[in-house]
SEDRENKOL-236768 format. One record per residue: residue number from 0; residue in three letters; x, y, z of N, C-alpha, C, O, CB in turn. Coordinates in Angstrom, 2 decimals, m for minus. Glycine has a CB too. Layout:
N
{NUM,'Ala',{X,Y,Z},{X,Y,Z},{X,Y,Z},{X,Y,Z},{X,Y,Z}} ...
END
This chain:
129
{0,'Unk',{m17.35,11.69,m4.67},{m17.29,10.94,m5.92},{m16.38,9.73,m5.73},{m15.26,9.90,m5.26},{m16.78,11.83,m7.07}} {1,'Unk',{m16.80,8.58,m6.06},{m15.85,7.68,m6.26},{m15.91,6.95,m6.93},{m16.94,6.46,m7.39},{m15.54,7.20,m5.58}} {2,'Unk',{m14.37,6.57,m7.24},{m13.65,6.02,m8.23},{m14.48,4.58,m9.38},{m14.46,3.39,m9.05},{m12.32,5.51,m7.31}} {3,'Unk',{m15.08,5.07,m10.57},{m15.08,3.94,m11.36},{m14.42,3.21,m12.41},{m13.27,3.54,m12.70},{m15.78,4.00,m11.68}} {4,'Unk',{m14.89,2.42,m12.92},{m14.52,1.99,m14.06},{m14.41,3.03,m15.46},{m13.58,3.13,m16.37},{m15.40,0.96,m14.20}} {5,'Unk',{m15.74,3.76,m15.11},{m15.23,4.30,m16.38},{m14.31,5.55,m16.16},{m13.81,6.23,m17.05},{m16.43,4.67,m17.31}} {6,'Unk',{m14.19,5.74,m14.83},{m12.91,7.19,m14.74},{m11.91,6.88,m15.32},{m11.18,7.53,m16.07},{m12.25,7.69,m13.30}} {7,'Unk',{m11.85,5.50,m14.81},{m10.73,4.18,m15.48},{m10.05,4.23,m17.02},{m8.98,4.51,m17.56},{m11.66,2.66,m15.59}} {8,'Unk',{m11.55,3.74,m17.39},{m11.58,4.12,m19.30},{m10.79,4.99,m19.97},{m9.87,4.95,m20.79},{m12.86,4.75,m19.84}} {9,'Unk',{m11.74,6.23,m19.08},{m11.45,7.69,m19.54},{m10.00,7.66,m19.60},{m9.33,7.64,m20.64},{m12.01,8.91,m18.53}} {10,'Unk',{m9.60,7.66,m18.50},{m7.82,7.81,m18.20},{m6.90,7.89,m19.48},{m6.13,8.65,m20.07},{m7.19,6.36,m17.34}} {11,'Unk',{m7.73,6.07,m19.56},{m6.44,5.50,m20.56},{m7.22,5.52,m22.14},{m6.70,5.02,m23.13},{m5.83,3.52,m20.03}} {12,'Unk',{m8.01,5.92,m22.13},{m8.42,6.36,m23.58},{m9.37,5.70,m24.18},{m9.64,5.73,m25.38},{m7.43,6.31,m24.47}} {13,'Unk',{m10.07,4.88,m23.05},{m10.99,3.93,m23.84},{m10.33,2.58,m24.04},{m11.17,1.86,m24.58},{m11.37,4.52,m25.27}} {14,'Unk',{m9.53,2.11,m23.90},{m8.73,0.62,m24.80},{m9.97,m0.42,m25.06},{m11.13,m0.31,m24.64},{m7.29,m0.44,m23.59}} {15,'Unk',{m9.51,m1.27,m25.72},{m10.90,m2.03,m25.97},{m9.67,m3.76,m25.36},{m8.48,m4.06,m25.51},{m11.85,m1.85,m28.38}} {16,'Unk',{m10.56,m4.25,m24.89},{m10.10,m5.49,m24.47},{m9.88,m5.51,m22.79},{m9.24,m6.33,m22.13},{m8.76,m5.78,m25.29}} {17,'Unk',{m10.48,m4.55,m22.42},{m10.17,m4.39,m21.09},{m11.05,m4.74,m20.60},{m11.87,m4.22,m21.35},{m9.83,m3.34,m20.61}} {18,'Unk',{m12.04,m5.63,m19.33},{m12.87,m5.57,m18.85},{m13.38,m5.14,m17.78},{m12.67,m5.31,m16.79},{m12.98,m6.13,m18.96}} {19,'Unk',{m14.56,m4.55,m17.59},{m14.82,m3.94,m16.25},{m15.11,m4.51,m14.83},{m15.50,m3.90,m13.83},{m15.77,m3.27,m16.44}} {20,'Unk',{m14.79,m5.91,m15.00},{m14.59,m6.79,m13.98},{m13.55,m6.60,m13.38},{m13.41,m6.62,m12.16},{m14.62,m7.94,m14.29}} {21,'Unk',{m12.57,m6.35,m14.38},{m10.93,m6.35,m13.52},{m10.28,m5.30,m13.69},{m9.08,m5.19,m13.45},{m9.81,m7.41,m13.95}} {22,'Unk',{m11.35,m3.99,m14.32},{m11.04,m2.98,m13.52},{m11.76,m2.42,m11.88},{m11.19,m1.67,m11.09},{m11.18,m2.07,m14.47}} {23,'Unk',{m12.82,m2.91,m11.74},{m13.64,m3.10,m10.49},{m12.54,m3.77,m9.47},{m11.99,m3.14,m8.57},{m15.06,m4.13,m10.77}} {24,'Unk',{m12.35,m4.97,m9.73},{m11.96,m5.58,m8.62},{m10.39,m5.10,m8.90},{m9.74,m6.11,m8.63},{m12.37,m7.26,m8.50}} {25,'Unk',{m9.58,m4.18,m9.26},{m7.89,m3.29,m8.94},{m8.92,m2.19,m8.01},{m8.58,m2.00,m6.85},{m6.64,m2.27,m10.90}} {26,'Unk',{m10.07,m1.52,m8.48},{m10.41,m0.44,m7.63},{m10.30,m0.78,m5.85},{m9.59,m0.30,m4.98},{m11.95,m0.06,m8.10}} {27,'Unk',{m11.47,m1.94,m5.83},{m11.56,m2.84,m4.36},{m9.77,m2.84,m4.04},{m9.19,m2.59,m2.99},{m12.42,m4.90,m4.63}} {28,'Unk',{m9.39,m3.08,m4.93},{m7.44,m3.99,m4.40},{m7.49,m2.68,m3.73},{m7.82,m2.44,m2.57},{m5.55,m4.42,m5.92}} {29,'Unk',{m7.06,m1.80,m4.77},{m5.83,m0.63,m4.39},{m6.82,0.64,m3.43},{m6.23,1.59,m2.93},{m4.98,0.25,m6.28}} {30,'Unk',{m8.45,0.48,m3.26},{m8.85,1.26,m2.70},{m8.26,0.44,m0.96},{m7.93,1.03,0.07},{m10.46,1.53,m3.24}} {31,'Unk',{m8.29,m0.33,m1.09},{m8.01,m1.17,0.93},{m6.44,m1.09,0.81},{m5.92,m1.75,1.71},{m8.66,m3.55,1.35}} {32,'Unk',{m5.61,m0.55,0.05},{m3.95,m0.36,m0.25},{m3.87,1.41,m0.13},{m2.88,1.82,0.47},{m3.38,m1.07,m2.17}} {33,'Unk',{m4.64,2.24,m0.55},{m4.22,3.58,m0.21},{m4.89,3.96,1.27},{m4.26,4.81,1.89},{m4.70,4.63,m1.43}} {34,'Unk',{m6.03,3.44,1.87},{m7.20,3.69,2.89},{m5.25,2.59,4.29},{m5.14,2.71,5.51},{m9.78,2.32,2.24}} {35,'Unk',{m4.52,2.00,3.59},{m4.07,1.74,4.30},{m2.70,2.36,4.83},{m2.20,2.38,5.95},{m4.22,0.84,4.05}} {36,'Unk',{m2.28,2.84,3.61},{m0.94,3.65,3.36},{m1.35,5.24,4.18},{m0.55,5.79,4.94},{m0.58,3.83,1.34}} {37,'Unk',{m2.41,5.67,3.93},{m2.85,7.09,3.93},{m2.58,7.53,5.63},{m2.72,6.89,6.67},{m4.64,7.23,3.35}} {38,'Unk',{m2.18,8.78,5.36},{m1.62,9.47,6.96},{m3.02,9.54,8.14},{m4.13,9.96,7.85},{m0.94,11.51,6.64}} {39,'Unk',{m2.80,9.27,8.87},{m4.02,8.87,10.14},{m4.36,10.37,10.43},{m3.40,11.08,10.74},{m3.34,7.88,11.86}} {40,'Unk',{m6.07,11.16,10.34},{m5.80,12.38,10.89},{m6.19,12.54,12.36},{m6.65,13.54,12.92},{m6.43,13.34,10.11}} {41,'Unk',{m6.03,11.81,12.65},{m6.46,11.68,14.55},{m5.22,12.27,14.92},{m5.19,12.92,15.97},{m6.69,9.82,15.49}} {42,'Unk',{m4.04,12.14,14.13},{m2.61,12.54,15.23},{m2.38,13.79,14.24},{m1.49,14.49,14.73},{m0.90,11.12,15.39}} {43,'Unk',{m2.74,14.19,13.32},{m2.67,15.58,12.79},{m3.43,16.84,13.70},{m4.55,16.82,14.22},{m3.35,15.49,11.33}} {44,'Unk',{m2.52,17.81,13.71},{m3.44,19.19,14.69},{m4.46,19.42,13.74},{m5.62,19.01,13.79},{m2.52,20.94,15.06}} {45,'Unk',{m3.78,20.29,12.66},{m5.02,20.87,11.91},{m4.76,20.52,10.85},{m3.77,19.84,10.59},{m5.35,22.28,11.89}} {46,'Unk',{m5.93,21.05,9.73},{m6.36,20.38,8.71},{m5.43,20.62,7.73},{m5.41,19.67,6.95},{m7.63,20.66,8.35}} {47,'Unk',{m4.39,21.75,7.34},{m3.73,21.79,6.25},{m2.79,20.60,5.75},{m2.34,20.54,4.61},{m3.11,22.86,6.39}} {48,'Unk',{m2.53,19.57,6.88},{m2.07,18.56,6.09},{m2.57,16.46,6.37},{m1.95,15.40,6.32},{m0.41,18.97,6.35}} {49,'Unk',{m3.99,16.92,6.66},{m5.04,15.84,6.10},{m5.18,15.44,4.71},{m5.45,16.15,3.75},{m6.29,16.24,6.37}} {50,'Unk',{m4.97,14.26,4.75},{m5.13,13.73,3.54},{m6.97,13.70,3.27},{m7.78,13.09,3.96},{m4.30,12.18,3.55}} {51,'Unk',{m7.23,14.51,2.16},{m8.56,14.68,1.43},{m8.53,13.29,0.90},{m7.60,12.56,0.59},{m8.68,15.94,0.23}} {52,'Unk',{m10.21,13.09,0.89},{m10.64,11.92,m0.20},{m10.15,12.31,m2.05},{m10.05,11.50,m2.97},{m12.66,11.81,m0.05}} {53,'Unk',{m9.93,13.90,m2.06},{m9.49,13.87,m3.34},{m8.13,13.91,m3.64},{m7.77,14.25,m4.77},{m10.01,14.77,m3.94}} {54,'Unk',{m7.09,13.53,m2.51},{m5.81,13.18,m2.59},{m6.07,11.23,m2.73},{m5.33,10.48,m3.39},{m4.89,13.92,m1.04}} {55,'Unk',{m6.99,10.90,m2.13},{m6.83,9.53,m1.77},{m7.28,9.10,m3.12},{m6.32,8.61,m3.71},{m7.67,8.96,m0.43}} {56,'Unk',{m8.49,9.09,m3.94},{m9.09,9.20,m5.45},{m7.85,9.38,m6.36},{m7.64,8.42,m7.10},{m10.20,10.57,m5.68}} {57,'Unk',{m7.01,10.37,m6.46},{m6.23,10.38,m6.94},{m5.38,9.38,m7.15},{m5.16,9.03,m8.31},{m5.97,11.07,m6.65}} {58,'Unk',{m4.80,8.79,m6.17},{m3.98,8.35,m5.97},{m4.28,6.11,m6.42},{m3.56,5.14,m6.67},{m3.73,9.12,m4.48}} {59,'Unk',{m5.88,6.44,m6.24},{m6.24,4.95,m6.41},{m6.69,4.81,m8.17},{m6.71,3.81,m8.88},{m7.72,4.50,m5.20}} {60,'Unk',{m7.01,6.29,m8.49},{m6.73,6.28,m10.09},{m5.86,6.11,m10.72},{m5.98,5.49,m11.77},{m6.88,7.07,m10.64}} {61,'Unk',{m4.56,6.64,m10.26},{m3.11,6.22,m10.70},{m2.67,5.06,m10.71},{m2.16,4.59,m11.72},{m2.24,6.71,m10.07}} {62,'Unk',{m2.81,4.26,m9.35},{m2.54,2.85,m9.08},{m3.35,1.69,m9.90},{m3.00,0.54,m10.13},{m2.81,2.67,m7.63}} {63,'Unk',{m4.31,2.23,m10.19},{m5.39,1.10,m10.94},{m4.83,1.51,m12.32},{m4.62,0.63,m13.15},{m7.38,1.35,m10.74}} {64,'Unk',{m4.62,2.63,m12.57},{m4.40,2.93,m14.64},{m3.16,2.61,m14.69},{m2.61,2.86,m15.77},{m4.54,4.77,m15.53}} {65,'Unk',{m2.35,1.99,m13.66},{m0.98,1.73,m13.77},{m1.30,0.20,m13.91},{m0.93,m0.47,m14.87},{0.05,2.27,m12.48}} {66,'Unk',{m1.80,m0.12,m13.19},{m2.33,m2.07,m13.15},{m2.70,m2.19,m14.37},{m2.25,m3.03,m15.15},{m3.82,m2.72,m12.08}} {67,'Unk',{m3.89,m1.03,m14.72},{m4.89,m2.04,m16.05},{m3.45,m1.71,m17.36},{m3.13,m2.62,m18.12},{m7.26,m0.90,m16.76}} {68,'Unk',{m2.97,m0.76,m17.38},{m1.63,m0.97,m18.79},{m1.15,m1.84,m18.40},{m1.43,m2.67,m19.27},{m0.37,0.08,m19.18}} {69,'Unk',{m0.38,m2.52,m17.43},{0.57,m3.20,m17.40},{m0.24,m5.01,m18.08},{0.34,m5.91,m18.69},{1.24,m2.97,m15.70}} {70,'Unk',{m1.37,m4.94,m17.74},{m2.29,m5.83,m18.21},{m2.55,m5.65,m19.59},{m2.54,m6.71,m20.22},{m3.44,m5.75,m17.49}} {71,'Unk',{m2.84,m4.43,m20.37},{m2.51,m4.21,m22.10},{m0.96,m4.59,m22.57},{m0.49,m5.06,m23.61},{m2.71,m2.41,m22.56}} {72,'Unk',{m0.61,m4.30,m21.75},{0.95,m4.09,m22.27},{1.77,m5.80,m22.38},{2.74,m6.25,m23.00},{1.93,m2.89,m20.84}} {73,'Unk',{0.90,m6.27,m21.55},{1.11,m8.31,m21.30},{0.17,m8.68,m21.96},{0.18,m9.90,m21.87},{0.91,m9.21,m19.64}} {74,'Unk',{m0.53,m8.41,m22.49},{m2.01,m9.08,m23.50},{m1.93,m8.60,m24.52},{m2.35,m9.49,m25.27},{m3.58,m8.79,m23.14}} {75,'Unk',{m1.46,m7.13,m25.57},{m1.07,m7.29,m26.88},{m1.25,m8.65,m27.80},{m1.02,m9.81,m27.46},{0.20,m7.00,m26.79}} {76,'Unk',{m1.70,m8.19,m28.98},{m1.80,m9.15,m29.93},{m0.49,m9.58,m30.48},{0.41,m8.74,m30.47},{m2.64,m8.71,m30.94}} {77,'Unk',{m0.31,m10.42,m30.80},{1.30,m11.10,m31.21},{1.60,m10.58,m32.67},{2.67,m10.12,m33.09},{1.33,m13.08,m31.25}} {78,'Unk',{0.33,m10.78,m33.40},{0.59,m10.78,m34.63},{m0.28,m9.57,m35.29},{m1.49,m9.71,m35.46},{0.35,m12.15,m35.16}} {79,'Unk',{0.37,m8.45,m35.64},{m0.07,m7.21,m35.78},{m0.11,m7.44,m37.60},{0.62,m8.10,m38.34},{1.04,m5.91,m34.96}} {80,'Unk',{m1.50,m6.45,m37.95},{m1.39,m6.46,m39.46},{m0.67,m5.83,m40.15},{m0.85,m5.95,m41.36},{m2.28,m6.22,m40.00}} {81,'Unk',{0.24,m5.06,m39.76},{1.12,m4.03,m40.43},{2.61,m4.61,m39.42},{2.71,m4.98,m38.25},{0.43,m2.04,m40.17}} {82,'Unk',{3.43,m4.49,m40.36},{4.70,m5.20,m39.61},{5.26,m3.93,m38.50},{5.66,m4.13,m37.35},{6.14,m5.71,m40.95}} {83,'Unk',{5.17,m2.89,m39.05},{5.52,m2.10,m38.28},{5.15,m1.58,m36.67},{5.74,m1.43,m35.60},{5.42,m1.44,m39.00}} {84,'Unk',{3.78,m1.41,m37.24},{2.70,m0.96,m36.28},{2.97,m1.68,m34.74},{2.79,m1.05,m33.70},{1.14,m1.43,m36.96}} {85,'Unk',{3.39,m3.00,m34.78},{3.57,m3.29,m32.96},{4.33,m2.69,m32.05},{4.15,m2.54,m30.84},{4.05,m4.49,m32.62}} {86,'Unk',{5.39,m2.27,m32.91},{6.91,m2.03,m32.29},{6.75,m0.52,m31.71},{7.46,m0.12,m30.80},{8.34,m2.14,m33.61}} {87,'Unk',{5.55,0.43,m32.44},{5.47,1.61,m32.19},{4.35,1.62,m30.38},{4.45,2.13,m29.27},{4.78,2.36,m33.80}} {88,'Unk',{3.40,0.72,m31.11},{2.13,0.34,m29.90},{2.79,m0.22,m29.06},{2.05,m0.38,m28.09},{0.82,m0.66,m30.24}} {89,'Unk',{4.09,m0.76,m28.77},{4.42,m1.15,m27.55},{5.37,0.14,m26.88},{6.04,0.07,m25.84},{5.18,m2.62,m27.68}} {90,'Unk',{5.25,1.11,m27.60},{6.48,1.90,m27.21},{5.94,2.79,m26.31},{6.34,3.32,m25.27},{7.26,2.64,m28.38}} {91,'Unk',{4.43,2.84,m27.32},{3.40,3.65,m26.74},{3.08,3.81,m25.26},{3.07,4.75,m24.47},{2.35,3.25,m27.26}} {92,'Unk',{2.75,2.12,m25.17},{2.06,1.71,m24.21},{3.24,1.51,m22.85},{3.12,1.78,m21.65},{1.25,0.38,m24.77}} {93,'Unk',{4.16,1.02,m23.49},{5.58,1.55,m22.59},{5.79,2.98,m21.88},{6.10,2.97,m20.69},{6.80,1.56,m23.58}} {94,'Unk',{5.62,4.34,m22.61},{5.96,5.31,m21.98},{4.86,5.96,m21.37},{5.06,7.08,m20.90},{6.64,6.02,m22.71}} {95,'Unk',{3.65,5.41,m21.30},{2.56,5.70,m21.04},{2.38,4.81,m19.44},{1.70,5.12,m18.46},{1.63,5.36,m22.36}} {96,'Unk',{3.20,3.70,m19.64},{3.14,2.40,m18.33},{4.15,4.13,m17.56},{3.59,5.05,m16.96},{4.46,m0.07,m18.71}} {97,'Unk',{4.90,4.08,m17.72},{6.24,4.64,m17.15},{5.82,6.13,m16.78},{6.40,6.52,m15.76},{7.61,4.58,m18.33}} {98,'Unk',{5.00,7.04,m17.34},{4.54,7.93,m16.91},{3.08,7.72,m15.79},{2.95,8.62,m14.95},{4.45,8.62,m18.09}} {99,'Unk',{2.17,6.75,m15.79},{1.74,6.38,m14.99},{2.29,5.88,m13.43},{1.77,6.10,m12.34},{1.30,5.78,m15.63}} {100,'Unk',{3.70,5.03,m13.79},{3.39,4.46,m12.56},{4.56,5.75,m11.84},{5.10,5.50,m10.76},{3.75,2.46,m12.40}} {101,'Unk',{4.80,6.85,m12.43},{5.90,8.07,m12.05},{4.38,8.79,m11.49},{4.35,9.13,m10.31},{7.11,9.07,m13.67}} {102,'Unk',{3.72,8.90,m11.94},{2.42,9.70,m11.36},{1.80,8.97,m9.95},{1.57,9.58,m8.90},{1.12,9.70,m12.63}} {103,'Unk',{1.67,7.97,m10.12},{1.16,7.20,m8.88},{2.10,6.95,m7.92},{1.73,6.60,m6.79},{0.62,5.94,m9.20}} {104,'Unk',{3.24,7.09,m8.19},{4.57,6.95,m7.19},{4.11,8.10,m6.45},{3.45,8.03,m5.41},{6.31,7.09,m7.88}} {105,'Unk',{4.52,9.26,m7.07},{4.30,10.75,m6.35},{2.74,10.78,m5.78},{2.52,11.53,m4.83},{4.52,12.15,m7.59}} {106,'Unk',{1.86,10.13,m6.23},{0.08,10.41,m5.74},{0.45,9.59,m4.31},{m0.03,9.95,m3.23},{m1.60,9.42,m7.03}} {107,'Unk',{1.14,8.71,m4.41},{1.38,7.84,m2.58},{1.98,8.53,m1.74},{1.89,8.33,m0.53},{2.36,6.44,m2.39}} {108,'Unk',{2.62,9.39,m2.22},{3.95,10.20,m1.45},{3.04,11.24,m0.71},{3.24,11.68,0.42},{5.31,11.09,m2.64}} {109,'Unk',{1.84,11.59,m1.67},{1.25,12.87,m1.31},{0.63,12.51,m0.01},{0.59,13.44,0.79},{0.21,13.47,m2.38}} {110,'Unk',{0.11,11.30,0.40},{m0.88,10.60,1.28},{m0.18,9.98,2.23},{m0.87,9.84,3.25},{m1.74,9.63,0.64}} {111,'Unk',{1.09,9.47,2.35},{1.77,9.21,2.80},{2.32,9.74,3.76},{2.57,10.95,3.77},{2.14,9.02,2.23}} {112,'Unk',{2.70,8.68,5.09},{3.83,9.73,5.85},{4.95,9.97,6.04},{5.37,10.76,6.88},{3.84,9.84,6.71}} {113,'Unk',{5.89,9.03,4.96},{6.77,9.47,4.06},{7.18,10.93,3.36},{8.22,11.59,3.33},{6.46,8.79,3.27}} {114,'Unk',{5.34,11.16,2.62},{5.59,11.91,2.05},{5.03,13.60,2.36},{4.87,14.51,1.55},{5.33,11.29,1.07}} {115,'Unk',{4.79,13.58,4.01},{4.24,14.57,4.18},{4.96,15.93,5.06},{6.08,15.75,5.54},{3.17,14.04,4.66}} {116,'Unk',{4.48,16.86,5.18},{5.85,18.01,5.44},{6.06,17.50,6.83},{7.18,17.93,7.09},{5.52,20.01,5.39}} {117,'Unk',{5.75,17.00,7.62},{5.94,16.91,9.26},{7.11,15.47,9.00},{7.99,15.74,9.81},{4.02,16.49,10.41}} {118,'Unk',{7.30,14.86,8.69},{8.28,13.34,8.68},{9.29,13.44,7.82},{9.08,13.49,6.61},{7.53,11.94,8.20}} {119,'Unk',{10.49,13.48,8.34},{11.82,13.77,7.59},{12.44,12.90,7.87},{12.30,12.30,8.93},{12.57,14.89,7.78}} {120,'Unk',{13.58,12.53,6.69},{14.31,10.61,6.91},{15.35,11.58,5.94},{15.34,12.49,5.11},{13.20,8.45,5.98}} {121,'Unk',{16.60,10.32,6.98},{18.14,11.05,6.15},{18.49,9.21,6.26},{17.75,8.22,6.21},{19.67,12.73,7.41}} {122,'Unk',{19.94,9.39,6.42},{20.22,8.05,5.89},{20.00,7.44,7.56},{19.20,6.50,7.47},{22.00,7.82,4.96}} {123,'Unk',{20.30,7.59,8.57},{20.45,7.04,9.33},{19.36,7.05,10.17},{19.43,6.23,11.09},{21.40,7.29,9.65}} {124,'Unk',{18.44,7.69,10.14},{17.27,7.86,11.14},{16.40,9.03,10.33},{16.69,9.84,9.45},{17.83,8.38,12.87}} {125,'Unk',{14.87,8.64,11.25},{13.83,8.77,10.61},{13.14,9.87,12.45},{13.47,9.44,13.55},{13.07,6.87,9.86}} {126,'Unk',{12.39,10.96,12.32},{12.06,11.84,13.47},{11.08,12.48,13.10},{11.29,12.73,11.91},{13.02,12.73,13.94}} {127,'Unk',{10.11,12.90,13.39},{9.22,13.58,13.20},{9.79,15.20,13.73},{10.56,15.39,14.68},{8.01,12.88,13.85}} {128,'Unk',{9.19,16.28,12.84},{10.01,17.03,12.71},{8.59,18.28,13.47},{8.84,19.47,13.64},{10.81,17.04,11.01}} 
END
C-alpha cells in the first residue's frame, strides 16, 4: 500500500483548504527523505531488525501530516466570525502540530540507525554494538 493523499486527509480530519497537489508533491519530498534516512538491509544478518515498508509508510505519513498542519497553521483565516473562536483553532492546531511532529520524530528513530537496537551513542563516541 502506498501512501496517499487521502491517507493524508484522513489523518488530519479532512481540513478543507488543503490541496492535493501539495499534499502529493510532501509525499514525493519526504518519500526520497525516509528511502534515504532508512537502515540499509544488506548489512543487517537477519530480519528482526529490517526496516518494513510499513515502518517506512509510517513514518512518511507522519512527516507529510506534520508539513500539511504546519501549512494550516500559516494559512488560517485572519479574521474569524466569532471573536473567540481563532484563539481556540490555533491552539488546536498547535497541539495537534506538536503531537505530530513528536510522532514523526519517534517514526524516524524507528527506521533509523540512530534509532535501532544494534547502534549505541554516548557523549563521546558512537560503536556499533
Amino acid at each position: 500500500m502506498a501512501v496517499t493523499s487521502d491517507n493524508i486527509r484522513d489523518l488530519l480530519g479532512r481540513p478543507k483548504g488543503l490541496l492535493a497537489a501539495t499534499i502529493t508533491e510532501y509525499i514525493s519530498i519526504r518519500t526520497n527523505f525516509v528511502d534515504k534516512v532508512a537502515r540499509n538491509a544488506d548489512f543487517l544478518p537477519d530480519s528482526t531488525n529490517q526496516v518494513t515498508l510499513a515502518l517506512k509508510e509510517d513514518a512518511i505519513k507522519m512527516l507529510v501530516a506534520t508539513d500539511c498542519l504546519g501549512i494550516l497553521v500559516d494559512t488560517l483565516p485572519g479574521n474569524p466570525v466569532n471573536k473567540g473562536d481563532s484563539g481556540e483553532q490555533d491552539r488546536r492546531f498547535q497541539y495537534q502540530l506538536t503531537m505530530f511532529r513528536k510522532r514523526a520524530e519517534d517514526a524516524l528513530n524507528l527506521i533509523s540507525e540512530q534509532g535501532s537496537k544494534v547502534f549505541a551513542v554516548n557523549s563521546t563516541s558512537s560503536r556499533i554494538v
